[in-house]
C-alpha positions as CSV (number, residue, x, y, z in Angstrom):
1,X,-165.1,-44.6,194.7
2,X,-164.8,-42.5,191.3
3,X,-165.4,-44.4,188.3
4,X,-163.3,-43.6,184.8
5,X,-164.8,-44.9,181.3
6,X,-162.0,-44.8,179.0
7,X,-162.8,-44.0,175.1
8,X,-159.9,-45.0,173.1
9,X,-158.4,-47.5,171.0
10,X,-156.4,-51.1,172.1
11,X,-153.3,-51.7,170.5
12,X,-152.3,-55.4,170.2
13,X,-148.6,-54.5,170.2
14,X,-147.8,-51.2,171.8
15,X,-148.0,-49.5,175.4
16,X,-150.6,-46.7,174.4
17,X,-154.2,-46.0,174.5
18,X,-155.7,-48.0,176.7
19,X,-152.9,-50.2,177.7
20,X,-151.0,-47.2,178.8
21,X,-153.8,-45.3,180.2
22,X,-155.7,-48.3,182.9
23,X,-152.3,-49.5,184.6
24,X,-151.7,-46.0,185.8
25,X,-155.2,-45.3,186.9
26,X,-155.8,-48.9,187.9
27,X,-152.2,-48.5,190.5
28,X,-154.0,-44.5,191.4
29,X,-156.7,-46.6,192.5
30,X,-159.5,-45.5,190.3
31,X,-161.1,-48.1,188.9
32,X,-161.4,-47.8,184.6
33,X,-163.6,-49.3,182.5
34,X,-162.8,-49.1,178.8
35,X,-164.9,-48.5,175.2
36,X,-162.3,-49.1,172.3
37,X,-163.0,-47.5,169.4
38,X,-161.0,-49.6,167.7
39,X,-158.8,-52.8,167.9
40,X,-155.4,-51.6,166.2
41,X,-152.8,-54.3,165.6
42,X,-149.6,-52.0,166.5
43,X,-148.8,-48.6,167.0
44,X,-149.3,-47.3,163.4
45,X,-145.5,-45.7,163.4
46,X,-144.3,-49.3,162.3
47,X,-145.4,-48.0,159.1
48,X,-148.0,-51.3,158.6
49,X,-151.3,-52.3,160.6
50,X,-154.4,-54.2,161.0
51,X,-157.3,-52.7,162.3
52,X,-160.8,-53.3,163.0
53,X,-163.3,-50.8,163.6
54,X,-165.5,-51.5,166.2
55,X,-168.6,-48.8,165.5
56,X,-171.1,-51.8,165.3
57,X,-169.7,-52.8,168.9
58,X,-170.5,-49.6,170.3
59,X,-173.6,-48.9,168.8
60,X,-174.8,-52.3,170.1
61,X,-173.1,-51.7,173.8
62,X,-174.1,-48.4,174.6
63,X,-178.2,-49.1,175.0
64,X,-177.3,-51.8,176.8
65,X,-175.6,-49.9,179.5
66,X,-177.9,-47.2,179.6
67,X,-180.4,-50.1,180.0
68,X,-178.1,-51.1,183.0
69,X,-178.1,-47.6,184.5
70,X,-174.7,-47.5,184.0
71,X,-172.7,-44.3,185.1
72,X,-169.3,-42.6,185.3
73,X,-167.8,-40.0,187.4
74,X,-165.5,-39.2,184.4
75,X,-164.8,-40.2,180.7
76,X,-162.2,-39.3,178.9
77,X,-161.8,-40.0,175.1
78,X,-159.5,-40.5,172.7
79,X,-159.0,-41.3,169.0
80,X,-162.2,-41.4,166.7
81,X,-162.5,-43.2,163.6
82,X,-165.8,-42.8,162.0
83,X,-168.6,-40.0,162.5
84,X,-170.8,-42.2,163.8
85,X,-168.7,-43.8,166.3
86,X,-168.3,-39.4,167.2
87,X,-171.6,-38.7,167.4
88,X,-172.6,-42.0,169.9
89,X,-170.2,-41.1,172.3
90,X,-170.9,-37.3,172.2
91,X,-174.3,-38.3,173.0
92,X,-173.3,-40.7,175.3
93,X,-171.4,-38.4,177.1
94,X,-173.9,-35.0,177.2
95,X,-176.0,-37.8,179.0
96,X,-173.4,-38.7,181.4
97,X,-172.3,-35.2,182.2
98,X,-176.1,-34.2,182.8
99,X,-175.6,-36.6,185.8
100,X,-173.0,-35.0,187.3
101,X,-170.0,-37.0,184.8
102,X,-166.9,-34.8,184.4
103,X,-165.9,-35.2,180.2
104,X,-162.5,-35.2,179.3
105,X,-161.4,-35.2,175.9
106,X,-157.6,-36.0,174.4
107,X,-158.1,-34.8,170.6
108,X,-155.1,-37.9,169.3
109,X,-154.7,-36.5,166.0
110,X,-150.5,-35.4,165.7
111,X,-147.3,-34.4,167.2
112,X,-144.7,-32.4,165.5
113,X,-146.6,-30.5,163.4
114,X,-148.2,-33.0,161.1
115,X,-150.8,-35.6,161.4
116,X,-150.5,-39.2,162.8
117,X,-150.0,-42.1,159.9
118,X,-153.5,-43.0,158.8
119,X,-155.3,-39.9,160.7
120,X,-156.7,-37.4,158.0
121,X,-159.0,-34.2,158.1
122,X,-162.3,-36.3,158.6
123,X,-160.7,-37.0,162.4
124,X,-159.7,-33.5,162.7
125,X,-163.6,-32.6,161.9
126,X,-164.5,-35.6,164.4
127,X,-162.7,-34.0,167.3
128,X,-164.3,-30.8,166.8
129,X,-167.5,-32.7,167.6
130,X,-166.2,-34.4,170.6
131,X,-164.5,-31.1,172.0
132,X,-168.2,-29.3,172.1
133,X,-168.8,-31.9,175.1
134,X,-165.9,-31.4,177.0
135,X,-165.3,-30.0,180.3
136,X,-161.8,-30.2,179.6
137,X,-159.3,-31.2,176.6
138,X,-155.4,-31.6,176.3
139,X,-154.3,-31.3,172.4
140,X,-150.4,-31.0,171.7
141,X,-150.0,-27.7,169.9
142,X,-150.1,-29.8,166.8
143,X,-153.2,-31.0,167.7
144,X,-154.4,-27.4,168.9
145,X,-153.9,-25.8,165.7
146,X,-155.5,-28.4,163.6
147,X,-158.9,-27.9,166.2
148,X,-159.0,-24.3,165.5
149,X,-157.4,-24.5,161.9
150,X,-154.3,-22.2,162.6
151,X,-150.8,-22.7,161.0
152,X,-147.8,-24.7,162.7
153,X,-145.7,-21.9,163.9
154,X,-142.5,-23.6,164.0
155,X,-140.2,-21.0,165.7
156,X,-143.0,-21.5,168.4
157,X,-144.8,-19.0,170.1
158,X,-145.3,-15.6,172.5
159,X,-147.5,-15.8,175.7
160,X,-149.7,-13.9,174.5
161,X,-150.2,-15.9,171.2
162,X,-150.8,-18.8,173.2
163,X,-153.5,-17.5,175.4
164,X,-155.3,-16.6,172.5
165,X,-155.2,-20.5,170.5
166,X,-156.8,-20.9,174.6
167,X,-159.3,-18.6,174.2
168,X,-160.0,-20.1,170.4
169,X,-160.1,-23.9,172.1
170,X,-162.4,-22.7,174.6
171,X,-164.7,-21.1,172.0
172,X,-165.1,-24.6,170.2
173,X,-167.2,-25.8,173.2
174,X,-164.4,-26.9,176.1
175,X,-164.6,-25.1,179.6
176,X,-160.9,-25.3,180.1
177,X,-158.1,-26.5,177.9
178,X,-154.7,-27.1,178.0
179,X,-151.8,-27.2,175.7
180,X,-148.7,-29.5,175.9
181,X,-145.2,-29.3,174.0
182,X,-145.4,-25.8,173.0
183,X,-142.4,-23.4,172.6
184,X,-143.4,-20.5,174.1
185,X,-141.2,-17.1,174.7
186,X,-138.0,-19.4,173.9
187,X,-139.2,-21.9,176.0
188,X,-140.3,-25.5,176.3
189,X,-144.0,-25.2,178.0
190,X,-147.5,-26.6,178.8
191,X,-149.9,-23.5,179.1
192,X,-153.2,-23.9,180.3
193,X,-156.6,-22.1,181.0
194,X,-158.7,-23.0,184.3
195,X,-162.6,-22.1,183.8
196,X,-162.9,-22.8,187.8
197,X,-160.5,-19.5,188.3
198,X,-160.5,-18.0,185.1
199,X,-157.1,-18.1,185.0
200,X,-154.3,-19.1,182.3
201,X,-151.2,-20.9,183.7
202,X,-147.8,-21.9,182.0
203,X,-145.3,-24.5,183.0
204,X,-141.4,-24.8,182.2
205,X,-140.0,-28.1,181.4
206,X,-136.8,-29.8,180.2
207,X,-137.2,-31.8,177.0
208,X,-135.3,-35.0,176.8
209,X,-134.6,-36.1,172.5
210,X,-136.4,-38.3,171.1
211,X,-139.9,-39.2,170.1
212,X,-141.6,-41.5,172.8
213,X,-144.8,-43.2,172.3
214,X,-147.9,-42.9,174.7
215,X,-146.8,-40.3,176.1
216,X,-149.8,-38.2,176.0
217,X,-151.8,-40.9,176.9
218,X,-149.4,-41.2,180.7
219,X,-150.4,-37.5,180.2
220,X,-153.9,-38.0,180.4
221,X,-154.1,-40.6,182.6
222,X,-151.7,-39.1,185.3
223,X,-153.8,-35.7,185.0
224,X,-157.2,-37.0,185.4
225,X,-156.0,-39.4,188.1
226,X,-154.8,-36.1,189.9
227,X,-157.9,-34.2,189.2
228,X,-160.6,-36.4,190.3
229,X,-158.3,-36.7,193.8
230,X,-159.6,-32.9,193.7
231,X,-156.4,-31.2,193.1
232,X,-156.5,-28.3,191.1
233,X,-155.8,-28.1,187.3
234,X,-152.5,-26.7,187.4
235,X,-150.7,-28.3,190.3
236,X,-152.2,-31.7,188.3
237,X,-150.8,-30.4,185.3
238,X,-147.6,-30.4,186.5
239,X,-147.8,-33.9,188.3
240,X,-148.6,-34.8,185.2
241,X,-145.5,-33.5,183.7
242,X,-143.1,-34.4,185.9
243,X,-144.3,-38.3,186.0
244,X,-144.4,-38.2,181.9
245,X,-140.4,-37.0,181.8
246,X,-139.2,-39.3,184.7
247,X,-140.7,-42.1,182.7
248,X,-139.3,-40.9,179.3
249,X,-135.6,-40.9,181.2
250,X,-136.1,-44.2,182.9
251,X,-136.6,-45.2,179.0
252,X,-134.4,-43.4,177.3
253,X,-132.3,-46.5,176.2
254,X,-135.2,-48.1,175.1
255,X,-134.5,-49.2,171.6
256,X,-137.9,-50.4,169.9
257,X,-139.4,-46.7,170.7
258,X,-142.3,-47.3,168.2
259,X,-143.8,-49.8,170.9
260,X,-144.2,-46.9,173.6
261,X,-142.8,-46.5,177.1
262,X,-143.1,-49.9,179.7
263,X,-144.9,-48.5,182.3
264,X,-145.4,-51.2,184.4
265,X,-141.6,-50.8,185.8
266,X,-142.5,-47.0,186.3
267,X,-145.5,-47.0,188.4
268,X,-143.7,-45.7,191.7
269,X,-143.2,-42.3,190.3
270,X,-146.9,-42.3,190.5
């Protein structure tokens, strides 16, 4: 049975990160274990929040479970709030993945071509570090071009530009890397690039209006659910896809969006 450590943070109020992330696994039937990087009181679009860092938590728990002998078939990592808290899981994980661990890394940094209330250019640098680690990463295109420090191209972009922000991921470290919510060639797509073939793919999808948060994180969880069932990365790219939009339409009246979708009433998609 394939283990999942989960790097993220824990919203109080708000169905993202980890709350988002370990019912879907949890009903996949991977068991998750979870590392929070930080205990956040809401999702910070509400415009106020509490939150406490918890680098002394993680500095103090991570001996302890390599004192245990502690291991994962896969960790995946999200938002990073100090360099410290960067730098002990990046170590963390170079130790996991020398057993064999597969490291996934969602760089949570922006959507819509800006930055994340309360996320600045210190994260931005902090992902870089964690991406160096990773086997594979999913950034938005937001996300992508603040990793490789490339202007938001509004008007979107051709095939051939987004191959080459790929290639540019890749070079920072990743084997593969994917990109979600581009507009690429007049069209809504995710666009990928598989080390295992060498190959870069590119899926079509509808977008439904509206800003909808966790979304990535169903992403995430969805995709590496798929993946460690061995399926390849772009068939599990677009399960992943197709779960995230079906769950954006079952919510679509929803009208506290800020709080993130309720997936709990969604799991039979997966």
């Amino acid at each position: 049975m394939k283990k999942v450590l989960l790097v993220n943070d824990v919203a109080g109020y708000g169905k993202v990160g980890m709350a988002a992330m370990l019912p879907i696994l949890s009903y996949m039937g991977i068991p998750a274990f979870n590392l929070p990087t930080a205990l956040v009181s809401n999702t910070l679009d509400y415009g106020d929040f509490a939150m406490q860092d918890t680098t002394a938590y993680m500095r103090q728990t991570l001996p302890v479970w390599k004192k245990l002998g502690f291991r994962f078939d896969a960790i995946c990592t999200g938002l990073m709030f100090s360099e410290e808290q960067s730098r002990l899981v990046a170590q963390f994980c170079r130790d996991q993945a020398g057993q064999g661990c597969t490291i996934f890394v969602d760089p949570v940094m922006g959507d819509g071509g800006k930055l994340y209330n309360g996320i600045g250019e210190n994260q931005v640098r902090l992902m870089r570090e964690m991406v160096s680690v990773a086997h594979l990463i999913f950034p938005n295109y937001t996300e992508a071009c603040h990793l490789v420090g490339e202007p938001f191209k509004q008007d979107g972009l051709t095939r051939r530009e987004a191959c080459d922000l790929l290639d540019k991921l890749v070079k920072l470290g990743t084997r593969s890397a994917i990109i979600t919510s581009c507009f690429i060639d007049n069209k809504n797509q995710v666009c990928g690039y598989d080390a295992a073939t060498g190959k870069y793919f590119f899926h079509d999808y509808d977008e439904i209006p509206g800003l909808y948060h966790g979304t990535g994180d169903i992403f995430s969880a969805v995709l590496i659910g798929h993946l460690i069932k061995q399926e390849s990365l772009s068939a599990s790219t677009r399960q992943a896809m197709d779960v995230v939009r079906e769950m954006i339409y079952r919510n679509r009246d929803v009208e506290d969006r800020c709080c993130g979708i309720f997936i709990e009433r969604c799991l039979d998609l997966l």
